[in-house]
C-alpha positions, 0 to 999 in steps of 0.5 A: 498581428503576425508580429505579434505571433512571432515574437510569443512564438519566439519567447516560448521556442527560447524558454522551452530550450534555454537549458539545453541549448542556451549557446549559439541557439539563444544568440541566433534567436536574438540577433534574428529578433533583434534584426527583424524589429529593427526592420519592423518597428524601427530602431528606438524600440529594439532595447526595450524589447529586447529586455522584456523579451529577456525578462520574460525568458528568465521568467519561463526558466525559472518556473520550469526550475520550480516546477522540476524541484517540486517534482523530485521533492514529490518523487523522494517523498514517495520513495521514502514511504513504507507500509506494514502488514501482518502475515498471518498464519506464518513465522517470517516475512516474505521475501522482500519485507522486513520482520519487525516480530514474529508472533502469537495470534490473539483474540477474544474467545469466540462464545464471548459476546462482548469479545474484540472483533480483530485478533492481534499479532501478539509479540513473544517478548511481552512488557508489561505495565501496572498489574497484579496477577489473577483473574478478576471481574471487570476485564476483557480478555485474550486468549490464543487462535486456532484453526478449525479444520477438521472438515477439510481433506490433506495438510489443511486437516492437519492444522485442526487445532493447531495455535496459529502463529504471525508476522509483522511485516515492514516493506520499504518504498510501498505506499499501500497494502491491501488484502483483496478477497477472491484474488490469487493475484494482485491486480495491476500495478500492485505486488504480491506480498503472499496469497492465502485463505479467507477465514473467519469466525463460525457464523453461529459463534457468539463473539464477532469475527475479521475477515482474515488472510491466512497464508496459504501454507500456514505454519504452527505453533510448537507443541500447540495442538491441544483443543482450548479454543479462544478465537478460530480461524473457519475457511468462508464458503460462498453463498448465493442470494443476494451474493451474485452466482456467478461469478461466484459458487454456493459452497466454495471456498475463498481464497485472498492475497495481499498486494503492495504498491509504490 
């Protein structure tokens, strides 16, 4: 039994070290071993132990080998991945990203019932298809974004009916992103990509709405401040009930930020 105990002992001890210390280490083990079993077991046997000795320790080697390739193959794989977003209510990307475009927002109108829930980031150079110009039945259709705030104080009130503007952004070595609401900060283990406003469309709008991040310190669209409407941007106020308060407080406004991680 305690033969036995030493010789796993041994196996492991030689596997676990075979690429660091496969010199004086690894010949001091056998020779130990091969003296001991001599004593032991007699002199018939050494060899052949000897030889599954050295089989299993190629064996244990080559696993670690496997094991460690797989790991790195995993580790470059990870490092390869990238994430895109928009940035919305800004003409650029965060430091850090890559502007891939930057844009126009776009959506349904907000008094169309039928009208897409998500607004786009629609590129300044558009293509085009198969088409022929003027309104007709049987379309959707979309129209530019505004903000609406007219009820709030400071540069905010200075975006009322403003067009707003976006960015599509590229971040590399990113696995994921996310927009967390309520959050000025990420949480851990997540990086800041910007910190903005939770807006959506008015409650009593026909059309439906997204929950949106827009930047904190949004840009504007030149020359578009004219009241046209299409789909607008309300800053979301809490409202207790079956929204827990506290935490949270009736009326106050939401704030968001979008957070990447590796």
């Amino acid at each position: 039994m305690i033969m036995g105990v030493l010789i796993i002992f041994l196996m492991i001890f030689v596997a676990t070290h075979a690429e660091t210390k496969t010199g004086n280490c690894k010949d001091l083990l056998e020779g130990y071993l091969a003296g001991r079993l001599s004593s032991e077991v007699g002199g018939n046997h050494v060899e052949a132990l000897r030889r599954e000795f050295k089989t299993s320790q190629e064996k244990a080697i080559r696993e670690l080998k496997e094991k460690l390739k797989a790991d790195i193959h995993t580790l470059k794989a990870t490092r390869n991945t990238s994430v895109v977003y928009t940035r919305w209510g800004k003409k650029e990307c965060p430091n850090g990203s890559e502007p891939i475009h930057s844009g126009y927002v776009g959506g349904s109108h907000f008094s169309h019932s039928g009208g897409a829930v998500e607004p786009l980031c629609l590129p300044r150079n558009p293509e085009w298809g198969i088409y022929k110009d003027g309104t007709k039945g049987g379309k959707a259709y979309i129209y530019g974004a505004e903000y609406e705030t007219s009820d709030l104080t400071g540069y905010m009130r200075k975006l009322h009916d403003h067009d707003v503007p976006c960015a599509v952004c590229l971040r590399r070595n990113k696995s994921a992103v996310k927009m967390f609401p309520a959050r000025k900060t990420c949480y851990k283990g997540w990086k800041l990509e910007y910190r903005g406003y939770l807006m959506a469309g008015y409650y009593t709008n026909s059309a439906g709405s997204k929950f949106t991040c827009i930047d904190a310190n949004p840009d504007t669209l030149h020359g578009g401040h004219a009241s046209t409407d299409g789909y607008l941007f309300y800053l979301v106020e809490a409202q207790c009930g079956s929204l827990k308060c506290p935490p949270y407080v009736n009326g106050r406004v939401l704030v968001c930020v979008v957070c990447s991680k590796e």
